[in-house]
Structures are given as C-alpha cells and as structure tokens.
C-alpha positions as CSV (number, residue, x, y, z in Angstrom):
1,X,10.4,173.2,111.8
2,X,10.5,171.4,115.4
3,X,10.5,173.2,118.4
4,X,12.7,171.9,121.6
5,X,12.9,173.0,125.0
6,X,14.8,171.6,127.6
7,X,14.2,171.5,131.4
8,X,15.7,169.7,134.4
9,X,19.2,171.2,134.5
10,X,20.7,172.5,138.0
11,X,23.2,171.4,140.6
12,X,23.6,167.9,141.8
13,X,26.2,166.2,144.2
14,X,28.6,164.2,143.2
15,X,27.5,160.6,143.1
16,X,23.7,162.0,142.4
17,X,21.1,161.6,139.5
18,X,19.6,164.2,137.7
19,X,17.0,163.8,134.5
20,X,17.1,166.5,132.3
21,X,13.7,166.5,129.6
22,X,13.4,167.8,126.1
23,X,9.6,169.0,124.8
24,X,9.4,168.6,121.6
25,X,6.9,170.5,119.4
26,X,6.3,170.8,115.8
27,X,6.3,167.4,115.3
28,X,7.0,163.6,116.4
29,X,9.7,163.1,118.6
30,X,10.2,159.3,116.9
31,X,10.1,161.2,113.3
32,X,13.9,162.3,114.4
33,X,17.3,160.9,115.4
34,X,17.2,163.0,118.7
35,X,20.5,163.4,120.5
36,X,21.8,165.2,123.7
37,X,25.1,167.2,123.7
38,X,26.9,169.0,125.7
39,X,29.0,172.2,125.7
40,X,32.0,173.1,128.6
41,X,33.6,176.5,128.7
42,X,36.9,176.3,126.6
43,X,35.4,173.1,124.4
44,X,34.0,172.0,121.9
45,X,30.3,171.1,122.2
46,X,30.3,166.7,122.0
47,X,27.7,164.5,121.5
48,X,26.4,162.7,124.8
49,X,23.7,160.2,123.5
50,X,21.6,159.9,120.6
51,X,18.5,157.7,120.3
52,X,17.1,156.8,116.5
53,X,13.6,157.4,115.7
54,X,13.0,156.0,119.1
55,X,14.9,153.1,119.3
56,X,18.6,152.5,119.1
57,X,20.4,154.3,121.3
58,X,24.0,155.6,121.3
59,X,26.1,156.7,124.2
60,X,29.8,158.4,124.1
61,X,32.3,156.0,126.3
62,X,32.5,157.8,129.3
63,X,29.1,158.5,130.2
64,X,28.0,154.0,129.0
65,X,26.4,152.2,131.8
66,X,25.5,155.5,133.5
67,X,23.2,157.8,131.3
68,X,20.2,157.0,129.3
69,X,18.4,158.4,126.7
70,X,14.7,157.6,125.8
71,X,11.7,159.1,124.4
72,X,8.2,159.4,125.3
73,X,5.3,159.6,122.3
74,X,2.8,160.3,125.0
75,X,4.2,163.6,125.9
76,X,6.7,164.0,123.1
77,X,9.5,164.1,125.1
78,X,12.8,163.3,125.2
79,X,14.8,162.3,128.2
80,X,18.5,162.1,129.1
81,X,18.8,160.5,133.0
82,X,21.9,160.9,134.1
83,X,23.0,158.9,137.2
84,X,25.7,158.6,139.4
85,X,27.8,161.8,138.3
86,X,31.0,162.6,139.7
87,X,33.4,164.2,136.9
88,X,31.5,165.8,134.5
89,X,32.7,169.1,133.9
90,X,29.9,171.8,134.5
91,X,28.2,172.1,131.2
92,X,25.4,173.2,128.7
93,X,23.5,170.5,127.8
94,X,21.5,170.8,124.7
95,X,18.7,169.1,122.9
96,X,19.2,168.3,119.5
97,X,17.1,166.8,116.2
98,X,17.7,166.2,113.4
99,X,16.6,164.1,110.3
100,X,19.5,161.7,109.6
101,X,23.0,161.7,109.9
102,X,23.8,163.0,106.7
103,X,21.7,166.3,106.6
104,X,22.7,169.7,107.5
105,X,19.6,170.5,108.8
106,X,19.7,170.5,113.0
107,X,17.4,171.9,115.5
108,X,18.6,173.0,119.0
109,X,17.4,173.7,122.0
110,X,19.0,176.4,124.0
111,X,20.4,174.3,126.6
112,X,19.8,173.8,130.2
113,X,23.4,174.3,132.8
114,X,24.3,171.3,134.6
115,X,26.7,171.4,137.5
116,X,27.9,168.6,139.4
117,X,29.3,170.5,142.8
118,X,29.7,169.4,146.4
C-alpha cells in the first residue's frame, strides 16, 4: 500500500506560480502511473496531469503549456508546478497512484486547497 501526502497548496494571485509536492511512501514513485486531480465545490473531481512510471506525461487541455508534472526518485516525490494561473476555480487538488489504467486499485492523498484570488 503506498502512502501520499501532499503539500504546497494556498493562495496565489492571479498570473502567479505555485508548486504543489506529493511524498510518496510505501514504495517507488516511478513503480506507478502518478496523476494529479482536482476537485471544485459543485463538480466532479477531473484529472489535471498524469505522468507514467516517470516518463510520459499527460496534461488536460486547459491547463497544456502551463502546468507540469514530474517526479523525483531522489526524494520520491511527485510534483505538479503550476504557473501563470488566472481561472482556475478554487479547488482540492489531490495526489493520486495507481498501477495502470485498467485497475481499480487507487491511492489518494487527501488533497491540498488551492485558491487563485486577488
């Protein structure tokens, strides 16, 4: 069973960066597809970026050429930076793992509040 915590959330400006980091524990953090979503009141939770046992990486269209995911094997990490934000609606963003695709099997985090506000 792998273990994620998540840190980094807050408020930013609008137009401002923020990196938000996932500690993994229990395991590798390249043994997994690891992923970032993210959860708004009144929606469904949606996938932000996903990165594949450490290499590719996927990104949902409205957040391409602005946020990037990566992983560290030296600290077992997994990062999601997040630059210039302006209309991201304030959310939960969570850490997620998970074996492949197809399983059932996920492992959360419990999510870190972002808030983009002026």
């Amino acid at each position: 069973q792998v273990h994620l915590v998540e840190s980094g959330g807050g408020y930013v400006q609008p137009g401002g960066s923020l990196r938000l980091s996932c500690a993994v524990s229990g395991s590798a953090v390249n043994d997994y597809i690891m992923a970032w979503y993210r959860e708004a009141p009144g929606k469904p939770r949606e996938l932000v970026a996903d990165i594949i046992n450490g290499g590719r990486s996927n990104y949902r269209d409205s957040v391409k050429g602005r946020f990037s995911i990566s992983t560290d094997n030296a600290t077992n990490t997994v990062f999601l930076d997040m630059n210039r934000l302006e209309h991201e609606a304030p959310a939960v963003y969570l850490c997620n793992a998970k074996r492949s695709y197809i399983t059932d099997n996920h492992n959360w985090g419990r999510g870190n509040q972002v808030t983009v506000t002026s």
